[in-house]
C-alpha positions, 0 to 999 in steps of 0.5 A, spaced: 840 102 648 835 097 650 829 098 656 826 092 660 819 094 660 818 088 667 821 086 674 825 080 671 826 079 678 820 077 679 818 074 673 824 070 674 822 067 681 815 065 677 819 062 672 823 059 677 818 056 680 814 054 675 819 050 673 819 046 679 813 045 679 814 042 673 819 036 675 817 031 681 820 032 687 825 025 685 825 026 677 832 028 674 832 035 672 835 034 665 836 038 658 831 034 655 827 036 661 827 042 659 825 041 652 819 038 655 816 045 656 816 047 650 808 047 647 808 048 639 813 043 635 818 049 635 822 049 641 822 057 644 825 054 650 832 053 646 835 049 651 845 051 650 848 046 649 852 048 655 846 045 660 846 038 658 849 035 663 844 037 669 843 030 674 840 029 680 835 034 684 841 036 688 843 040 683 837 044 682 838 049 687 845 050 685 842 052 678 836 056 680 840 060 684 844 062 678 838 063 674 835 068 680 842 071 681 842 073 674 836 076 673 837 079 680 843 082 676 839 087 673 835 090 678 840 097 676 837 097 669 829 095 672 829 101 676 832 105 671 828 102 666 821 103 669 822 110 672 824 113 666 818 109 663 813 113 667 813 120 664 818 120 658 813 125 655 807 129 658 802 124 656 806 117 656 805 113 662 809 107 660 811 106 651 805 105 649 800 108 655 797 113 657 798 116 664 792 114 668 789 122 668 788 121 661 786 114 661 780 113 666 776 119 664 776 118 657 774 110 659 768 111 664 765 117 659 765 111 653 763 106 658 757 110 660 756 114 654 749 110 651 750 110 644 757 107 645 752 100 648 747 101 643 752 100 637 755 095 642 749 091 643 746 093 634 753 089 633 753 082 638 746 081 636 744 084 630 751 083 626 754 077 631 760 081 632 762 081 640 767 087 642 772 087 648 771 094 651 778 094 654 782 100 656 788 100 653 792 094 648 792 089 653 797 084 649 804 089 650 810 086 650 813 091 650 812 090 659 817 084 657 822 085 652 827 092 651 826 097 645 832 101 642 830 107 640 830 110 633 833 117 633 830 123 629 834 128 627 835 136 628 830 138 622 823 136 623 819 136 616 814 141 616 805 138 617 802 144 615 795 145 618 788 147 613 784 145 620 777 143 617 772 140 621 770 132 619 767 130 625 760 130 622 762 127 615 757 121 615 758 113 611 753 108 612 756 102 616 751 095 616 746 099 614 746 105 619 748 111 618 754 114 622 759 120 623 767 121 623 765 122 631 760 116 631 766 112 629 770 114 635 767 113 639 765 106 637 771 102 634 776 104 640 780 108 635 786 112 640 787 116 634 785 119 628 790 123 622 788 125 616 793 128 611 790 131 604 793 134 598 799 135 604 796 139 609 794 136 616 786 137 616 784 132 622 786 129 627 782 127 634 784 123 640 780 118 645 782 113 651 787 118 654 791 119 647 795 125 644 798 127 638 805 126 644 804 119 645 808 114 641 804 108 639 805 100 637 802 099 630 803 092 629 804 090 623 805 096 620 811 095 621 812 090 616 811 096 610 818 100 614 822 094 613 819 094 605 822 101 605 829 100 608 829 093 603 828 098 597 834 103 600 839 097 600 837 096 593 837 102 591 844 104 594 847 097 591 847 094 597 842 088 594 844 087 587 837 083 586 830 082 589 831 075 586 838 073 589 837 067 594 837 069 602 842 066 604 848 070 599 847 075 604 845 072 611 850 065 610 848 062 617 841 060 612 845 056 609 843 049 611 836 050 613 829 051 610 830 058 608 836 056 603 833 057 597 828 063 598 829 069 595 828 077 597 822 077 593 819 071 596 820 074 602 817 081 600 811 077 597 810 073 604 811 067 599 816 063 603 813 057 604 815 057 611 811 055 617 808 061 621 801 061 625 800 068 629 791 067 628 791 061 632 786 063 639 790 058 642 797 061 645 801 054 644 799 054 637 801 061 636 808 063 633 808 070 634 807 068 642 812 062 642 817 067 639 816 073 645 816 067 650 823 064 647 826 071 647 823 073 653 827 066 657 833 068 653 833 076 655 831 074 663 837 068 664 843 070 659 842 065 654 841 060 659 833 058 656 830 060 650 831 062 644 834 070 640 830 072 634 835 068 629 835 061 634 827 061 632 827 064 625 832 059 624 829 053 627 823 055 623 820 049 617 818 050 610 811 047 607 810 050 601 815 051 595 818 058 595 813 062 590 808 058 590 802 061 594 801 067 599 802 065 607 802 071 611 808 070 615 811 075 620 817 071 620 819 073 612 819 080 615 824 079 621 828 076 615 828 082 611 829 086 617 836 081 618 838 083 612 838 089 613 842 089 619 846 084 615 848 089 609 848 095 613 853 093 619 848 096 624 842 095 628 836 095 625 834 102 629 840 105 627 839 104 619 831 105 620 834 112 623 839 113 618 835 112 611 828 114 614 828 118 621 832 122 620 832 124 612 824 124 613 824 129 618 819 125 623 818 129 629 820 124 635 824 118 637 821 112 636 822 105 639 823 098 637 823 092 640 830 087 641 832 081 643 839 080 648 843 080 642 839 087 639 836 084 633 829 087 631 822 084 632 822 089 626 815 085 624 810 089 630 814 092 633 815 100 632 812 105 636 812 112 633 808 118 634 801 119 629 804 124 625 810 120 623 807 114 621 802 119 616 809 123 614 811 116 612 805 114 608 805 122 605 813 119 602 810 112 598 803 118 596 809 121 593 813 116 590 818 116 595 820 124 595 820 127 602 818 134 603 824 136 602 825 134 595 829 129 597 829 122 594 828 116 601 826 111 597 826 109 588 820 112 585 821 105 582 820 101 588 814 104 591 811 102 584 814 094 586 812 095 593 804 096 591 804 092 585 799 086 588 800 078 587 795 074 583 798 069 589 795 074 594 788 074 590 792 082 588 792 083 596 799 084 598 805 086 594 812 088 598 809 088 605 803 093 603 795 091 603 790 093 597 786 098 600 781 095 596 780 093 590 775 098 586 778 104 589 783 106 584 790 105 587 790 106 593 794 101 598 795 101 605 800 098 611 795 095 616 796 092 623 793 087 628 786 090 632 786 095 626 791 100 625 792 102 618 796 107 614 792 108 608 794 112 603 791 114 595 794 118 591 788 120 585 785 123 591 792 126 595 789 123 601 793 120 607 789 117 613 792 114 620 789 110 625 791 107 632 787 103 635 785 098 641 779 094 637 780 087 639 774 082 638 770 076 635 765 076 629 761 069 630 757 070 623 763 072 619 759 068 612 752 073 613 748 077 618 742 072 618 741 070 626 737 063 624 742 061 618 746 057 623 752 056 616 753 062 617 756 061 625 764 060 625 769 065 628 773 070 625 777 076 629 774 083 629 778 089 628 773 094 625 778 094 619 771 094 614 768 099 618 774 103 616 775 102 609 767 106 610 769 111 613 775 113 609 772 113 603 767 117 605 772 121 607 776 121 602 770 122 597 768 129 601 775 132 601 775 131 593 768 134 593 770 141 594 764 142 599 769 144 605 773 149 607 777 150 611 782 156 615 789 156 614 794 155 621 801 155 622 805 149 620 804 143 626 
């Protein structure tokens, strides 16, 4: 089931020895001395109650070396974790990377390609956006906290191939003119799909990426548990997205979830308290809740918190349905849900109801806490082209391939029906593409990871990406007009919008041909 990514042993020396240092050498070593770490008004470290009655110093050591005996206890499902971690495929180093042959050549070509640093420099100082130029994702934690893999099943939906050359399909961004090549080279995009009218027509790969490598989406996530909600209702297991949470997960009952319904939840209008924007990690409450589950996952439940101590401990500030706050932990909700009304873990249920009956072509992964509750927020990892077959299914009105139904023709439609809360930006778990294009929505993630999809125009396109960076002009381009300085997080997601859409337009233009291949 689960794979620990990270030498708990290791970490739990550091751990260990932060801890000490935390506590002068004659202060009792207490539970309340604990709480005292915690660094946000949640409490991630989630002291049990079963630790309340540390005394005196000398009884430190006694528990430190438990808690080192513990993590020690897994060194079998270390070493197995991380050797098998290496090459589960050709291309995969570890879930989410990829193998240094592949990697570093690719880095130091765009390193040392000089448009690259043209375009780097015409941002930082003509548009004031300033773009870390790392290798590889560097927030994984994955490297913390074990997975469970979602099963594919025997058949695997055909991707017919109409192989048509996009590279040199131009749009202008910031008032230049750029090309499909352009923007891989630019926005550091790992990986580039483009599905139209139900053929595989484009791809393209960069950092040492592969149409074999398994990738994390972030919040992409969210429109899967959008998916699997809509199932359950569909299969009756859920009588009514206006039916309160805690008639279907009772351990709510009590706390400031009672009272909000499925569709609040959908709708991110729960009016509980969650910031995954702030810089500053003691604020941020995604981080907190990694934290939490990783001090849980290292000491056995000694410290921390799982998924649903965390959710549970979570505040309300709004009235459910009165205004849009986007929350990561409505969506792990959801995801309790569905684990609730099926009986299964969440990965068994995406595999059975999705995976499986989709056709995707490889397995993919989820994040888990101790208890194997899903982070089903951010945390899948699958292979480009499933993540285009699912948005292939919702450009489709939830049919597969196959001409099987997944999803209720009716819930795809409720799914992408936007809110006048959101300003008619998001709806169950999908974003509006934009505005004045039609009815095209997307499913979007953290550093710019999209599956857009538009049906008028019968195009699906996919992007994985590393883009990581800061906007310090994001009300105007004006260098010498100092109200437009603030700062604002830049995934290239604009530049995306721009890009597809030519795309989108070309395809529909009928001026490319292109030639028949096999099925992928």
């Amino acid at each position: 089931m689960g794979r620990n990514k990270f030498s708990k042993s290791c970490l739990a020396i550091l751990i260990i020895f932060l801890i000490i240092l935390s506590f002068p050498g004659k202060t009792p070593l207490s539970a309340t001395g604990f709480y005292s770490l915690a660094s946000s008004p949640v409490d991630s470290m989630g002291i049990n109650s079963d630790m309340d009655s540390f005394s005196p110093v000398s009884t430190v050591p006694s528990f430190m070396l438990e808690l080192l005996a513990e993590s020690l206890g897994h060194l079998d499902e270390i070493k197995t974790s991380m050797l098998g971690q290496f090459y589960p495929t050709p291309k995969e180093m570890f879930l989410g990377t990829p193998i240094l042959s592949n990697l570093l050549p690719d880095y130091l070509q765009m390193i040392t390609d000089p448009y690259y640093w043209s375009n780097y420099f015409y941002e930082a100082l003509v548009n004031g956006i300033f773009i870390i130029p790392k290798p590889v994702d560097v927030v994984k934690p994955e490297l913390i906290l074990p997975t469970e893999e979602v099963k594919k099943g025997t058949e695997i939906s055909a991707l017919p191939r109409q192989q048509i050359d996009l590279s040199e399909v131009t749009y202008n961004w910031q008032g230049r003119e750029k090309t499909v090549k352009d923007y891989m080279t630019t926005t550091q995009t790992d990986s580039l799909v483009f599905i139209h009218e139900g053929n595989l027509i484009y791809e393209d790969y960069a950092n040492g990426w592969s149409p074999e490598m398994r990738a994390q989406p972030w919040s992409v996530t969210k429109s899967f548990t959008s998916a699997l909600v809509g199932i359950a209702r569909d299969e009756g297991k859920i009588d009514s997205v206006q039916d309160p949470i805690e008639r279907y997960i009772p351990e709510l009952e009590g706390t400031d979830w009672e009272g909000t319904t499925i569709k609040n939840l959908l709708q991110m209008e729960s009016g509980l308290y969650w910031d995954e924007e702030h810089p500053l990690l003691a604020f941020n409450s995604q981080v907190q809740q990694w934290k939490g589950m990783f001090l849980d996952f290292l000491t056995g439940g000694r410290l921390g918190m799982t998924r649903n101590e965390y959710l549970k401990s979570m505040n309300r500030i709004a009235s459910p349905g009165e205004q849009f706050l986007y929350n990561s932990g409505d969506t792990q909700v959801l995801a309790w849900l569905v684990e609730t009304v099926y009986e299964s873990s969440y990965a068994e249920v995406l595999s059975a109801k999705i995976w499986k009956p989709l056709g995707m072509e490889g397995n993919a992964e989820i994040i888990i806490d101790r208890k194997g509750d899903a982070i089903a927020s951010q945390s899948l990892y699958a292979l480009a082209y499933d993540l285009a077959r699912f948005g292939e299914l919702y450009r489709n009105n939830g049919q597969a391939p196959s001409g099987k139904q997944i999803i209720s023709a009716e819930w795809v439609e409720e799914s992408v029906t936007f809110t006048d809360n959101s300003e008619g930006v998001y709806g169950y778990q999908w974003w509006t593409h934009e505005e004045e294009w039609d009815d095209s929505f997307e499913a979007s993630g953290f550093q710019g990871n999209k599956i857009t999809v538009d049906p008028q125009k019968e195009v699906t396109g996919v992007r994985l990406s590393h883009h990581l960076g800061a906007n310090l002009r994001p009300d105007g381009d004006n260098p010498f007009d100092l109200s437009t300085y603030g700062f604002e997080v830049e995934m290239g997601s604009a530049e995306w919008n721009a890009m597809y859409n030519a795309v989108a337009e070309k395809l529909n233009s009928n001026s490319l041909t292109g030639t028949e291949q096999n099925n992928h």
